[in-house]
Backbone as CSV, one residue per row, in Angstrom:
resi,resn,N_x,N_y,N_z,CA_x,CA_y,CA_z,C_x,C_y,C_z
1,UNK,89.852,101.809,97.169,91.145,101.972,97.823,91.912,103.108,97.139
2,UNK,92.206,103.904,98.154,93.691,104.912,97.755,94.783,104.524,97.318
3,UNK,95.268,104.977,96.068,96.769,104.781,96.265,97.599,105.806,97.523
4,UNK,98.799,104.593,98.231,99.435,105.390,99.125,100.851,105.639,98.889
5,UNK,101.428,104.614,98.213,102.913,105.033,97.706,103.684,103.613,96.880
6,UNK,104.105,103.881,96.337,105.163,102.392,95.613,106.177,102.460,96.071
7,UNK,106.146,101.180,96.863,106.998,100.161,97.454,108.433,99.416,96.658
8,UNK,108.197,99.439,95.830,109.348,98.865,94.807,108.572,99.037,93.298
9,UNK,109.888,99.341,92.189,109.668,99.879,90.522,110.198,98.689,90.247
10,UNK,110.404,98.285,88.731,111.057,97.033,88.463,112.131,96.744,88.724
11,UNK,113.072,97.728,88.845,114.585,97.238,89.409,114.544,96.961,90.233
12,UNK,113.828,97.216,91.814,114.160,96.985,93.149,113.459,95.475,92.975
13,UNK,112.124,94.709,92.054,112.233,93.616,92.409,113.170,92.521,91.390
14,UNK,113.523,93.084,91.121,114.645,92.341,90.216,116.047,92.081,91.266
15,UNK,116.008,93.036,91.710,117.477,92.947,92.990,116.685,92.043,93.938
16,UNK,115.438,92.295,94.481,115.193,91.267,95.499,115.226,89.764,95.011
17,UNK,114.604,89.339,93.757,114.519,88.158,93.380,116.029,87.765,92.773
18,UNK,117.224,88.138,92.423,118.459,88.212,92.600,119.182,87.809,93.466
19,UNK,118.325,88.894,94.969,119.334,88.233,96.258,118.297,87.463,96.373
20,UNK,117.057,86.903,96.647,116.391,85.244,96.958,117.134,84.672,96.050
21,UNK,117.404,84.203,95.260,117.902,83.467,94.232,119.630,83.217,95.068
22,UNK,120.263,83.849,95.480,121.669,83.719,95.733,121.181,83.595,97.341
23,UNK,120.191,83.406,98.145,120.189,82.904,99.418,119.561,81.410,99.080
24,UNK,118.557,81.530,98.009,118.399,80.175,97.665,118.957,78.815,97.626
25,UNK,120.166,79.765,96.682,121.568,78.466,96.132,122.236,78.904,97.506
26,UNK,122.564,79.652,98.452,123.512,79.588,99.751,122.889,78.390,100.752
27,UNK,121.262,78.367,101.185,121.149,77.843,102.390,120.975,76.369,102.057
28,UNK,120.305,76.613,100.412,120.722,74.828,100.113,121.973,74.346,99.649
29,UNK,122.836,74.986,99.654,124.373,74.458,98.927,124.680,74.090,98.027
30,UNK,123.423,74.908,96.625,123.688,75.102,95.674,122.069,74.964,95.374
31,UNK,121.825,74.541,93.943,120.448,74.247,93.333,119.915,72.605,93.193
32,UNK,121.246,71.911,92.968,121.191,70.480,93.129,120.086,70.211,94.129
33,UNK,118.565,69.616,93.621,117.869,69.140,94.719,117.004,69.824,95.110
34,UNK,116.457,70.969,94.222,115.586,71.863,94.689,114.485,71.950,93.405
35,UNK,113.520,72.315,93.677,111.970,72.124,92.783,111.774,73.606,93.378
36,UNK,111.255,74.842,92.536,110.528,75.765,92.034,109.108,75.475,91.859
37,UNK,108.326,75.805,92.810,106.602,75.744,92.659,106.230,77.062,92.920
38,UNK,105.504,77.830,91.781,104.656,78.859,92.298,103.450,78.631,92.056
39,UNK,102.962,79.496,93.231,101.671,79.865,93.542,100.697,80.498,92.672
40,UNK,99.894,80.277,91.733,99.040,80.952,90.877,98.535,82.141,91.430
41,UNK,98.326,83.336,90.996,98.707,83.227,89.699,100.013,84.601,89.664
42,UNK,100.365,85.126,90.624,101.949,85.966,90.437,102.847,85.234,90.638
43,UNK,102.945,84.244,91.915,103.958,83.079,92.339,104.359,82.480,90.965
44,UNK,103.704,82.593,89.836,104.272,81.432,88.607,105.185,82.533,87.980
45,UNK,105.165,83.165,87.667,106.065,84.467,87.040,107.384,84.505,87.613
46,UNK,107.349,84.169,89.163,108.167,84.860,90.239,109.058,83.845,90.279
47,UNK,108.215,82.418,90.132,109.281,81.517,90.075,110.450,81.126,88.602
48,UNK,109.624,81.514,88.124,110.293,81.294,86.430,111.299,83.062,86.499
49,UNK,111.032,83.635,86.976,112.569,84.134,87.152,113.533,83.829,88.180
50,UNK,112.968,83.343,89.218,113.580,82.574,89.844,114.712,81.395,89.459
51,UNK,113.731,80.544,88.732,114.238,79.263,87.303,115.416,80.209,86.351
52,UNK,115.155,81.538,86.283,116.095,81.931,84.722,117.332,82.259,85.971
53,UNK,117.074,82.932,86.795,118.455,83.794,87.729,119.056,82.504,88.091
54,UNK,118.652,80.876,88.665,119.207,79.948,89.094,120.118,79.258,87.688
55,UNK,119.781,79.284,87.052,120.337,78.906,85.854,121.368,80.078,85.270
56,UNK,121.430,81.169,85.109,122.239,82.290,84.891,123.218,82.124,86.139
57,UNK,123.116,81.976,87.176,124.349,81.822,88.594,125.073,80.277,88.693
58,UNK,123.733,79.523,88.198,124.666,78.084,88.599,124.362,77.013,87.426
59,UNK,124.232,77.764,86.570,124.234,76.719,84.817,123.527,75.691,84.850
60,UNK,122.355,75.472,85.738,121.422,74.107,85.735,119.873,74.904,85.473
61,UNK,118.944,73.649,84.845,117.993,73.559,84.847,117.571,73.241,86.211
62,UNK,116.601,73.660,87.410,115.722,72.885,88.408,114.462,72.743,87.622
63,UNK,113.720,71.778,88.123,112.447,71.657,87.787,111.326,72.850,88.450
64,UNK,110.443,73.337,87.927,109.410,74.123,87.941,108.245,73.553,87.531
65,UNK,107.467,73.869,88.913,105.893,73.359,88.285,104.947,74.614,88.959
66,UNK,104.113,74.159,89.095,102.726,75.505,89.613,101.932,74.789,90.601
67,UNK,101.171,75.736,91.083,99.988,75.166,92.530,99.018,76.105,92.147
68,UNK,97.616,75.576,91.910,96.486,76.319,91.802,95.798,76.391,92.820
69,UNK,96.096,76.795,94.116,95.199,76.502,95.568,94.155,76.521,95.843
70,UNK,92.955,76.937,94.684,91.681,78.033,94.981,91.045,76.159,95.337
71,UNK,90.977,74.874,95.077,90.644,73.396,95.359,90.982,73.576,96.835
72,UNK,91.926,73.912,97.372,92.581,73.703,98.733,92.257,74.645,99.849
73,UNK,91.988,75.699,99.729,91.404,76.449,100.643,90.296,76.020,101.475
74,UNK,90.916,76.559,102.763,90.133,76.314,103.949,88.768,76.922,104.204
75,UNK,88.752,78.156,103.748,87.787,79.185,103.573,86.800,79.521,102.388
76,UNK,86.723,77.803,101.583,86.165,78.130,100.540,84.903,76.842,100.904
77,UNK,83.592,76.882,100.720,82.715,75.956,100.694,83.125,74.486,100.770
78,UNK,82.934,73.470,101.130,82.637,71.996,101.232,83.246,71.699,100.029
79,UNK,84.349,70.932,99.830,85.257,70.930,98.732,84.428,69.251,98.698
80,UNK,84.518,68.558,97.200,84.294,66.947,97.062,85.004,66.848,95.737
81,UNK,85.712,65.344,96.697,86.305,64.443,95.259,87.580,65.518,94.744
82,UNK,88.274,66.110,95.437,89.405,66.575,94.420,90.372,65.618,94.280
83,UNK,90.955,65.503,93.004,91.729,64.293,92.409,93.217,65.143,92.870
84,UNK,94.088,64.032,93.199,95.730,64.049,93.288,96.361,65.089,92.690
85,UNK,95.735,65.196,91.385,96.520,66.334,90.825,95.523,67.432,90.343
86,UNK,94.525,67.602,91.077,94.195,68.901,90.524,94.838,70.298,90.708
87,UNK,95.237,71.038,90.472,95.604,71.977,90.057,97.050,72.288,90.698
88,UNK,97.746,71.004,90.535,99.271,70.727,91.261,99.993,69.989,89.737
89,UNK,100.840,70.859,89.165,101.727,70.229,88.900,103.329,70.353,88.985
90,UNK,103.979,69.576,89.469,105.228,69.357,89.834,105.989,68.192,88.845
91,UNK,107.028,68.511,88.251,107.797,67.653,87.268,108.502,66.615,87.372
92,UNK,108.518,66.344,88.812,110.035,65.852,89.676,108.932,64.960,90.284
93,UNK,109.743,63.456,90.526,109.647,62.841,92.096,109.653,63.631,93.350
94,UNK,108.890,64.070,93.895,109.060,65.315,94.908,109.701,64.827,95.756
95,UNK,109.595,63.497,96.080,110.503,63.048,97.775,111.594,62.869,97.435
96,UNK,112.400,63.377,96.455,113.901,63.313,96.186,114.535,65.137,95.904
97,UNK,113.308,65.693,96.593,113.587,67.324,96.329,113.207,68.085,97.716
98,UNK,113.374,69.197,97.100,113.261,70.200,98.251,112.721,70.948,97.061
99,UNK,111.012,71.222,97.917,110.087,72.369,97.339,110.768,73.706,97.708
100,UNK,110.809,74.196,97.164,110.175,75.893,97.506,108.747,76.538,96.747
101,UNK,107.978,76.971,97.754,107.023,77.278,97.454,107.023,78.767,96.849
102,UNK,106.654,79.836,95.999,106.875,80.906,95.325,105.687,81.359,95.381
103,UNK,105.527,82.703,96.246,104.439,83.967,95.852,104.531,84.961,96.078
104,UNK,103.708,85.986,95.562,104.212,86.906,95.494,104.072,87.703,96.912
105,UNK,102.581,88.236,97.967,102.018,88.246,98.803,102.506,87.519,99.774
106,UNK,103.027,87.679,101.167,102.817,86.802,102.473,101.409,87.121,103.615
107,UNK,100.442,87.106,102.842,99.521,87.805,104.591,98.745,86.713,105.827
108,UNK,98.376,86.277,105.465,97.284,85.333,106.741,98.236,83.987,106.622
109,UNK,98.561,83.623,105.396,99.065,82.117,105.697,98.248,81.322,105.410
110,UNK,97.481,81.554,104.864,96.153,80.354,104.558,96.504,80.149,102.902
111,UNK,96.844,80.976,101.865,97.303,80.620,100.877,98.174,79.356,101.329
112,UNK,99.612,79.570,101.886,100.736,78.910,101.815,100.374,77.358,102.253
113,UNK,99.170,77.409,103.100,98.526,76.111,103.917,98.070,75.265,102.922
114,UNK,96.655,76.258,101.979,96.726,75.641,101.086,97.265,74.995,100.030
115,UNK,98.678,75.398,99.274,99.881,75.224,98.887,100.181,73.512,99.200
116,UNK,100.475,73.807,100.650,100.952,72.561,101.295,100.438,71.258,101.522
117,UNK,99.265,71.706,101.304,98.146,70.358,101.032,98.262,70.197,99.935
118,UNK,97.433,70.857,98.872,98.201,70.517,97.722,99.696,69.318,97.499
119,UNK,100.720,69.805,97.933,101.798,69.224,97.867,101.857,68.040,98.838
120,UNK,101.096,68.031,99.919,101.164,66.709,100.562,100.410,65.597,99.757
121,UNK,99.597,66.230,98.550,98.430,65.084,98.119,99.560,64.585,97.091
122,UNK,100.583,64.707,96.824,101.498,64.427,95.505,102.248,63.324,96.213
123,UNK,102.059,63.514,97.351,103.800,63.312,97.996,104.332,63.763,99.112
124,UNK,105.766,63.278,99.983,106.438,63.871,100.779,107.973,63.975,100.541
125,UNK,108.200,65.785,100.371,109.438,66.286,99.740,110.120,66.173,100.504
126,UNK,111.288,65.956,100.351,112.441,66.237,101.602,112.145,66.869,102.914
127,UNK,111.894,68.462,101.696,111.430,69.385,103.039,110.784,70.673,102.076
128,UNK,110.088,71.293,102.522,109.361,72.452,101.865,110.239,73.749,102.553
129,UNK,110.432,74.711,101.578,110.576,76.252,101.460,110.122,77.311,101.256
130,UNK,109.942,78.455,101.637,108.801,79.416,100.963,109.563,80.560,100.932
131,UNK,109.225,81.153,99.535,109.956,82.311,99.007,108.367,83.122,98.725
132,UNK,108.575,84.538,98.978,108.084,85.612,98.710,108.387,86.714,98.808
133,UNK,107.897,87.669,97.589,108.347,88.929,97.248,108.189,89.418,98.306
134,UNK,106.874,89.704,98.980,106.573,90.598,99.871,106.133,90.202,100.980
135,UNK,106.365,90.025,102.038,105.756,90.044,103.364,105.391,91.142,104.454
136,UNK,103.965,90.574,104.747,102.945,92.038,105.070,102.257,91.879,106.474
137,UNK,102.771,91.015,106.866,102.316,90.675,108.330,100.645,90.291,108.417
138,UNK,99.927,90.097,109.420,99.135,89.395,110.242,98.552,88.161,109.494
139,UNK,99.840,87.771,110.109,99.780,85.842,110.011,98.574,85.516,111.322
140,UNK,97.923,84.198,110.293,97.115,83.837,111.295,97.170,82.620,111.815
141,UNK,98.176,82.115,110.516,98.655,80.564,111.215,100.142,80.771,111.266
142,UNK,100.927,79.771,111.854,102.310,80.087,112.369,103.169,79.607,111.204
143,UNK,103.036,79.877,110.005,103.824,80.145,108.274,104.994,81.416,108.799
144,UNK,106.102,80.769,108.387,107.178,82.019,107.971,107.882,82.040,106.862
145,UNK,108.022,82.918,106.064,108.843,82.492,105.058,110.493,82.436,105.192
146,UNK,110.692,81.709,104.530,112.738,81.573,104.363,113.602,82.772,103.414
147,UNK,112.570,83.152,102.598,113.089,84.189,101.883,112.111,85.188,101.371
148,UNK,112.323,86.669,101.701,111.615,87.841,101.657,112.265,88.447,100.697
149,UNK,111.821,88.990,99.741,111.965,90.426,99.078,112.145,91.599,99.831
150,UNK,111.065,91.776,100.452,110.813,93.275,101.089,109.531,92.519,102.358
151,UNK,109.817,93.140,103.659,108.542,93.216,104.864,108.081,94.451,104.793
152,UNK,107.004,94.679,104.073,106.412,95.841,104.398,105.103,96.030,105.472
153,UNK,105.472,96.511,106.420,104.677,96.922,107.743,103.579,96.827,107.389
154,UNK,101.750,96.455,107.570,100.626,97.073,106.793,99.642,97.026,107.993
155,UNK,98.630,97.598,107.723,97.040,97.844,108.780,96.427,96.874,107.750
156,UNK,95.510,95.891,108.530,94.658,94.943,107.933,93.953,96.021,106.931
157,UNK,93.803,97.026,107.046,92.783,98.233,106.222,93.770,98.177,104.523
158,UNK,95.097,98.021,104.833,95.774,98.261,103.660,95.591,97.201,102.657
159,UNK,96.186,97.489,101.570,96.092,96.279,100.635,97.569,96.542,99.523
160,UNK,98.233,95.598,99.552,99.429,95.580,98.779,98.875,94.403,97.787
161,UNK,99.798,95.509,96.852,99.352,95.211,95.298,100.878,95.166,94.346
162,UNK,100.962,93.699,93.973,102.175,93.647,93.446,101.655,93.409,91.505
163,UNK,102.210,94.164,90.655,102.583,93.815,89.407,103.457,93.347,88.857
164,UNK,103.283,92.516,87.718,104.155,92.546,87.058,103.776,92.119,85.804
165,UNK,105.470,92.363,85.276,105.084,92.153,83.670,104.325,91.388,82.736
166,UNK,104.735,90.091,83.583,104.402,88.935,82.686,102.713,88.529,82.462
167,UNK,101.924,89.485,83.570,100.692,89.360,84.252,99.747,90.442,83.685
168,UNK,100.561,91.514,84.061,100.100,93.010,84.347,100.691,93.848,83.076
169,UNK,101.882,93.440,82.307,102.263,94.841,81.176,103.062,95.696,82.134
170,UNK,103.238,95.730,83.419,104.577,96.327,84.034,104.245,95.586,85.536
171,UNK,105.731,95.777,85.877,106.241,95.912,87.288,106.351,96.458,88.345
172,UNK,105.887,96.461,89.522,106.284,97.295,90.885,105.272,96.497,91.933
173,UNK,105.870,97.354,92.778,104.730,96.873,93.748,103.897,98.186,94.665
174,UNK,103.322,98.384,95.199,102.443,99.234,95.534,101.452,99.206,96.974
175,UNK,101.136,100.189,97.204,100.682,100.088,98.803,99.376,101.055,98.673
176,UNK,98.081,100.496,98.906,96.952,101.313,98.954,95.801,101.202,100.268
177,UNK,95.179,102.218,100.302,94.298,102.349,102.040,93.088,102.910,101.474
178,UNK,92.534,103.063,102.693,91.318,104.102,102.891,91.794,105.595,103.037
């Protein structure tokens, strides 16, 4: 793959996860009642700044846990015997919360599916949310997210490539082709 251009440097996702964070606390009416789950393995980064900006705006701890989906996928061989909590952990009674789900990527929707199974094997939350940095279009199941960073337009040919620090040694995000 070519590089074709960067999409966002570290400041621009710092402002996006800033304003998710302040639509976060707006559409739920504050943080009271909300659980932070990301998606392995950028979604966990994304949410724990998520966790620091909610706490810097509204002086609370939420609970944060992680989802390892690669058990849950639809598109992966004849799955057997996965236990309740494999690669789900959540801190909270979930049916007294409201998930938001955290990643970094939006493309097919089959991650987020998997996600959701995951989280149905725990439990039933209030209601589930999905936050992501980037959304890139061709959904293949009918997933939308509640909160975007950035929609960046793409050709199934493209491939968006998000870094960051905590992962990668820097930040941005990035757009590459044929």
């Amino acid at each position: 793959m070519e590089f074709k251009a960067k999409i966002m440097d570290d400041a621009a996702v710092q402002r996006s996860l800033a304003r998710i964070t302040h639509e976060i606390i707006e559409k739920n009416r504050g943080a009271e009642g909300i659980c932070l789950v990301g998606i392995k393995s950028r979604g966990i980064p994304l949410a724990k700044r998520l966790f620091d900006n909610i706490k810097k705006f509204e002086g609370i701890d939420v609970p944060l846990g992680y989802i390892d989906i690669s058990l849950y996928r639809d598109d992966i061989a004849e799955q057997v015997n996965i236990s309740h909590s494999a690669g789900c952990e959540i801190p909270c009674d979930i049916s007294k919360y409201t998930i938001i789900i955290v990643d970094d990527v939006l493309y097919t929707g089959r991650t987020v599916r998997a996600a959701i199974d995951s989280i149905f094997r725990k439990g039933r939350p209030k209601s589930i949310q999905l936050a992501v940095l980037v959304d890139r279009g061709h959904r293949e199941l009918p997933i939308r997210p509640d909160f975007v960073g950035k929609n960046i337009p793409t050709s199934k040919t493209e491939m968006v490539s998000v870094k960051l620090f905590e992962t990668d040694g820097e930040t941005g995000v990035c757009l590459y082709g044929m």
